[in-house]
C-alpha positions in Angstrom: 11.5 14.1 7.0 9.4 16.9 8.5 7.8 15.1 11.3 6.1 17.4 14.1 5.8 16.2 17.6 2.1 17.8 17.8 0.8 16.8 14.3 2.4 13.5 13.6 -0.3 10.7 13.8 1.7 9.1 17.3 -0.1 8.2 21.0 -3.0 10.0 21.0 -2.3 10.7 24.9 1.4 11.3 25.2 2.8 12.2 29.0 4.6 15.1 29.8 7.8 12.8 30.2 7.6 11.3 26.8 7.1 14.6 25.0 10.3 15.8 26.2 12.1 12.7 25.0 10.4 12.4 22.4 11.5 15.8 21.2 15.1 15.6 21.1 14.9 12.3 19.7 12.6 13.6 16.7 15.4 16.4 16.0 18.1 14.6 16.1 16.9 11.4 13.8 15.5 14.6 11.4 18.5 16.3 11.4 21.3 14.2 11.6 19.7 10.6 10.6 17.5 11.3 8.2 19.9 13.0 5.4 22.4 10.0 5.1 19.6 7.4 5.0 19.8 6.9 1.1 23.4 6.8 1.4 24.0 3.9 4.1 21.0 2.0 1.9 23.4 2.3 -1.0 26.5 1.4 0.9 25.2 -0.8 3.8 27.4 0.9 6.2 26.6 -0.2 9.6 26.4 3.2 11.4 28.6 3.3 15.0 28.5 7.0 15.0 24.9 7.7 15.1 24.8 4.0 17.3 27.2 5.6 19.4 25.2 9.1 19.7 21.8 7.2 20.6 23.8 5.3 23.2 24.6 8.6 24.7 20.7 9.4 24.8 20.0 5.9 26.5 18.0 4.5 23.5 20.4 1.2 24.0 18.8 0.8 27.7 15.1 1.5 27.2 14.3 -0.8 29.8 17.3 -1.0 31.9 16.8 -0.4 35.4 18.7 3.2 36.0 21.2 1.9 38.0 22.5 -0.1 35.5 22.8 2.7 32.6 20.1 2.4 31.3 16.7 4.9 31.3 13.9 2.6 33.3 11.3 3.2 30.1 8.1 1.6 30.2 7.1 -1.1 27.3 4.7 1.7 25.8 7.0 4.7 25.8 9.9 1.6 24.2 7.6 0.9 21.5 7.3 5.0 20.7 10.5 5.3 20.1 11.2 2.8 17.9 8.1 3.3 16.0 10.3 7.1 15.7 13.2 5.5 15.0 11.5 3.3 12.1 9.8 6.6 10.5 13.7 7.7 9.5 15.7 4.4 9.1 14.0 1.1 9.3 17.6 -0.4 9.7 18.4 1.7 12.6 15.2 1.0 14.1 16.1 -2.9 13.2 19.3 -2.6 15.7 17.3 -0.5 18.4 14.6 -3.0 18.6 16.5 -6.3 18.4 19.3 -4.9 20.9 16.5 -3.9 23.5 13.7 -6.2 23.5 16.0 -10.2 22.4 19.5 -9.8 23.5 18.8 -7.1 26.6 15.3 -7.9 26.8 16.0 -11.9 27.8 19.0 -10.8 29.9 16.4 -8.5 31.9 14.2 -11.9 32.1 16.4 -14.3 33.1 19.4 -13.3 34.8 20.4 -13.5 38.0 21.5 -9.8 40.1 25.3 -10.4 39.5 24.5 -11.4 35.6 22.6 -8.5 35.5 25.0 -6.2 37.0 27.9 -8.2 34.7 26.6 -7.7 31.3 23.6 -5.2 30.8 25.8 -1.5 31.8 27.7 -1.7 28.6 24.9 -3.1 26.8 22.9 -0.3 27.9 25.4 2.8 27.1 26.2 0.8 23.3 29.1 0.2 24.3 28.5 -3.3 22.9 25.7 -3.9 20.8 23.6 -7.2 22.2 22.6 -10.0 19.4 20.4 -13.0 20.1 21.0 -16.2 18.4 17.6 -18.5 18.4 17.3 -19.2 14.4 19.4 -21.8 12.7 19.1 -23.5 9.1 16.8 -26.1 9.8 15.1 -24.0 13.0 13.0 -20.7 12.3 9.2 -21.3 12.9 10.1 -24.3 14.9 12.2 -23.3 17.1 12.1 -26.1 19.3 13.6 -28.2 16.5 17.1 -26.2 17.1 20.2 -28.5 17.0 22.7 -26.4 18.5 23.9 -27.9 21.6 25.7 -26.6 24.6 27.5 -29.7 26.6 28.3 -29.8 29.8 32.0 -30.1 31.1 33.3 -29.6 34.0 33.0 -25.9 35.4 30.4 -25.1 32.2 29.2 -26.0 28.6 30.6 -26.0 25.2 28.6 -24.8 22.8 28.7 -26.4 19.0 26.1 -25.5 16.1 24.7 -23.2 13.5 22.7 -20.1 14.1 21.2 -17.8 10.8 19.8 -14.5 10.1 21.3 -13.2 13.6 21.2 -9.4 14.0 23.8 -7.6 14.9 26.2 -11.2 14.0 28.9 -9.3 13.3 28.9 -5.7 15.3 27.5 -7.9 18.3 29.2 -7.3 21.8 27.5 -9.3 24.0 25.1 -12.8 22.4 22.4 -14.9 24.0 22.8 -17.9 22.6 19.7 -20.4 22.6 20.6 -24.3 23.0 19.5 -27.9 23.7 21.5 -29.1 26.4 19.3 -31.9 27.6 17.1 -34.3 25.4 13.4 -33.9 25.7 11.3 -36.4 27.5 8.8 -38.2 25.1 6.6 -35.3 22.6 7.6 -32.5 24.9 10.3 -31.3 22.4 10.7 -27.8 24.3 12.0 -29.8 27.6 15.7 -29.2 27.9 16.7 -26.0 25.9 19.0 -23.5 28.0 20.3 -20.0 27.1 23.5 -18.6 27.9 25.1 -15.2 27.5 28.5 -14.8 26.2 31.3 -12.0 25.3 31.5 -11.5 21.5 35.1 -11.8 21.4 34.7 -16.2 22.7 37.0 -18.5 20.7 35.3 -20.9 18.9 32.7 -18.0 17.6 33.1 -18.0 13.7 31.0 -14.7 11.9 30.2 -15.5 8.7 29.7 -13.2 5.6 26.7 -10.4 5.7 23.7 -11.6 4.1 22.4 -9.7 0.9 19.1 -8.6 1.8 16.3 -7.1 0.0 16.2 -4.6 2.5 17.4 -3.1 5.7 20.6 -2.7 4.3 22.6 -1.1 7.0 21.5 -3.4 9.6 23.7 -6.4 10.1 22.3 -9.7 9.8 25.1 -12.6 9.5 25.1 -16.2 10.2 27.0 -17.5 13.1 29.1 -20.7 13.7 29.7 -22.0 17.7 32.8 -24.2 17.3 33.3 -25.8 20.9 33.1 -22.6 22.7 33.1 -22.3 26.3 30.8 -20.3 28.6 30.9 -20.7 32.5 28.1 -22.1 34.6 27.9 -18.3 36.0 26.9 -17.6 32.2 23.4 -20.2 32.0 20.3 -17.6 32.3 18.0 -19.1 34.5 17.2 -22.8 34.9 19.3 -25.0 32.9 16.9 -27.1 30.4 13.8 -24.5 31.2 14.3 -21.4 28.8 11.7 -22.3 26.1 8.6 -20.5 28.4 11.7 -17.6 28.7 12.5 -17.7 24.4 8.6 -17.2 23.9 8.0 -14.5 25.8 11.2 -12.8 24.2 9.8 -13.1 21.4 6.3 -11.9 22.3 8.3 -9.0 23.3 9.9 -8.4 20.4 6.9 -8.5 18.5 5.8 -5.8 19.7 9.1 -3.7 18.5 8.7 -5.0 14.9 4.8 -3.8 15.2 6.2 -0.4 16.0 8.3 -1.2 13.1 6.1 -1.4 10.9 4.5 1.4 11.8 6.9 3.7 11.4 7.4 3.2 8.3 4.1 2.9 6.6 3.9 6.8 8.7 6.9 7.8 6.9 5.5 6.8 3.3 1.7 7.9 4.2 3.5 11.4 4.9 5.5 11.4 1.6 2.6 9.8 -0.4 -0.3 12.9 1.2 2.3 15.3 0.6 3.4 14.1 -3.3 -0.5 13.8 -3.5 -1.3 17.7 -2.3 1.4 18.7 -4.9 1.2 17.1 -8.0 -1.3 18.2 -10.4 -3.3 15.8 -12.7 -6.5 17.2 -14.4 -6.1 20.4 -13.3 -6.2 20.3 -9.3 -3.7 18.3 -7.2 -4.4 14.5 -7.4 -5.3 14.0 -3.8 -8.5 15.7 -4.8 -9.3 12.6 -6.9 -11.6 10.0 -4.9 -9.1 7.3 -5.6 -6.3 8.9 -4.2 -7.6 10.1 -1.5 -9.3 7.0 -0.9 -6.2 5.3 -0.5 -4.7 8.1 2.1 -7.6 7.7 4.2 -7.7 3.7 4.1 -3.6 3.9 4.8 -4.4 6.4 7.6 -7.0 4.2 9.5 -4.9 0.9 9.6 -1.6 2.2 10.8 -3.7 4.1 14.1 -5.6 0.8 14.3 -2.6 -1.1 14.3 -0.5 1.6 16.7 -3.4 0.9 19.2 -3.2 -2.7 19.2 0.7 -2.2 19.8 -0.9 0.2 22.5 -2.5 -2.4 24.0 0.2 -5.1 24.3 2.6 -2.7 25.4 0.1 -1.9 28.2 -0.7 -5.5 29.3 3.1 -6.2 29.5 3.7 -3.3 31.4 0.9 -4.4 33.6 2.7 -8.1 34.1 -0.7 -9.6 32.4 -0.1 -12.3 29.8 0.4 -10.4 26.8 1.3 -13.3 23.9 -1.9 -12.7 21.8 -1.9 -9.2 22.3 1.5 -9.2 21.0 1.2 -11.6 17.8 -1.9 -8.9 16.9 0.3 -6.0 17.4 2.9 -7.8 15.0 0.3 -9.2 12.4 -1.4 -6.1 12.0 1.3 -3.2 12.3 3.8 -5.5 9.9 0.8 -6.3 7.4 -0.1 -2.0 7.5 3.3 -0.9 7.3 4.0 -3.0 4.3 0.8 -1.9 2.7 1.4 2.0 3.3 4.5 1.0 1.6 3.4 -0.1 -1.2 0.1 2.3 -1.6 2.5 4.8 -1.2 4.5 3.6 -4.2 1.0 3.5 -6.4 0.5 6.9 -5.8 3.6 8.4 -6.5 3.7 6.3 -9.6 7.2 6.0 -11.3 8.8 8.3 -8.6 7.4 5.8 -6.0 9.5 3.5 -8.2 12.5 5.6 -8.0 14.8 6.2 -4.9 14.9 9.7 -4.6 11.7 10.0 -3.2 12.6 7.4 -0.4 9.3 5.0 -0.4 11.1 2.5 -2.3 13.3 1.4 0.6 10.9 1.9 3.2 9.1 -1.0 0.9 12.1 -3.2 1.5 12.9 -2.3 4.6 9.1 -3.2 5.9 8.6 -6.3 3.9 10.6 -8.0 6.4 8.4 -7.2 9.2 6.1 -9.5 8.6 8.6 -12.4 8.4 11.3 -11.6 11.5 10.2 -12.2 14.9 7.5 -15.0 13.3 6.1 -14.9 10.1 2.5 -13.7 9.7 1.3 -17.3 9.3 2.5 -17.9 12.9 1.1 -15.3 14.5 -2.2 -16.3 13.0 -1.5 -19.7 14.4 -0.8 -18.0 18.0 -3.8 -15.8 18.0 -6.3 -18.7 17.0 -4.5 -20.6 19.5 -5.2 -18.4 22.2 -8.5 -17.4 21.6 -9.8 -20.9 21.3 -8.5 -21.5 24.8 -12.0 -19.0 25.5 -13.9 -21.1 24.2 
């Protein structure tokens, strides 16, 4: 990748501050990311060095307070960097988002000071990677259907269930795990579901074998088995019973990472499509020059900055403690829908290169196809934005 702080279609108004860590970032992801990415697709070699050399550059702890380790970043400047991230290795940008904005990012919610102080440091330097357990076999879209449960005993909870498709699973440090530990009170199904955080290393916490995916292939996605484990009292985040309002707005946080996501990668395969389209000559002048082509540029163009500016907007509102669900389910719908779209125009005009995985867009197909599944499938976001904006009415 050739990407150029200046002429790269990103913020339209960067700062000052985020130019300079912008910068680095770009070189380094260019330089040393960008040339293995092929290679860890191939192998789907989860990789601790460059983990480790991000850690070192605080893109672990976006949002964690300095004093903790981590780099104090705004929402909107978090977003950017995945979005940079994503451009180079959708996988990588897989373990940046999901460790900042689900296992940190409900830590940074919920916990008390001395949780806080307890658990997010090594989280923030990488030191251990953070993995948040909601989903479970018979639990995605509805998450209030979970049937894990945590019971309580005396001086904590034990903790027995099923969890699936959990990032990080099996490289995971430090989990939130999501649990019923009360029964709900008549149709309120959401009443009495708690979250805990717990050390990776608990006995009684079973990985189980890497999933084959379609894509992302150097991200680590494993299912998880709780089998009686114990966690402290000291180790419920907030209220005991009262963490469904607290797992929604995770995830409405989260959705604006996988927007970014998505972005970042239909940028990466617009750049490789307009470039393969200056230089390859059909007809006798170089096929961007054919209205169908070009057509195409111009159409994937317009919906990645539409949808970078809707991801602009619920970064902003969160930032701003406004109520930012909506904001964020747009962000998600639209940035998944036009990075997987990019994709896949990209692959059309490249034609059987596109098709081939030398020329990269391939995987950046698979890799963004499951943006617009994690973190709520695109039929639920349309559900949440319909919801929201019939409230106006």
């Amino acid at each position: 990748m050739t990407l150029d702080v200046t002429a790269a279609p990103a913020w339209f108004d960067l700062t000052a501050d985020q130019r300079a860590l912008i910068g680095p970032l770009r070189d380094y992801l260019r330089s040393e990311v960008a040339p293995g990415a092929i290679a860890r697709d191939e192998s789907g070699a989860f990789p601790f060095d460059i983990v480790a050399e991000l850690g070192r550059m605080g893109i672990f702890g976006l949002q964690v307070p300095e004093e903790l380790g981590g780099v104090g970043l705004d929402t909107v400047t978090s977003a950017l960097i995945v979005e940079e991230v994503a451009a180079v290795d959708g996988s990588l940008a897989l373990t940046v988002a999901s460790h900042n904005s689900l296992c940190v990012g409900h830590i940074l919610l919920a916990a008390d000071e001395a949780q806080q102080r307890a658990w997010l440091p090594p989280l923030a330097r990488a030191e251990r990677l953070g993995a948040w357990a909601l989903t479970e076999p018979g639990a995605g879209s509805d998450a209030a259907s979970l049937r894990t449960r945590a019971r309580e005993v005396d001086g904590g909870f034990v903790i027995d269930g099923n969890k699936q498709f959990i990032t990080q699973g099996t490289v995971g440090g430090t989990y939130v795990v999501v649990a019923r530990t009360d029964e709900p009170s008549g149709e309120r199904r959401a009443e009495g579901i708690s979250a805990f955080v717990l050390d990776g290393e608990a006995p009684g916490l079973v990985r189980g074998a890497p999933e084959k995916k379609l894509g992302l292939h150097s991200s680590d996605t494993t299912p998880l088995t709780f089998e009686g484990v114990r966690v402290g009292a000291d180790q419920l985040l907030g209220e005991r019973g009262r963490a469904f309002d607290d797992v929604t707005t995770v995830l409405a946080g989260g959705r604006i990472g996988i927007g970014a996501m998505g972005i970042g990668l239909g940028r990466a395969a617009l750049e490789v499509a307009a470039r393969y389209a200056s230089e390859r000559e059909q007809f006798g002048r170089p096929i961007v020059r054919h209205q169908a082509v070009a057509f195409k540029i111009a159409a994937m163009a317009t919906e990645l900055e539409a949808a970078r500016l809707l991801v602009r907007k619920a970064a902003t509102l969160r930032d701003a403690g406004r109520d930012f669900h909506e904001a964020a389910a747009m962000a998600k719908l639209k940035g998944s829908v036009a990075g997987v779209e990019a994709c896949d125009a990209a692959i059309q005009i490249l034609g059987g290169y596109g098709y081939i995985r030398d020329y990269e867009v391939e995987r950046m197909w698979r890799d963004a196809r499951l943006t617009r599944i994690g973190e709520g499938t695109d039929e639920i976001q349309h559900l949440i934005i319909a919801r929201e904006y019939l409230k106006r009415l």
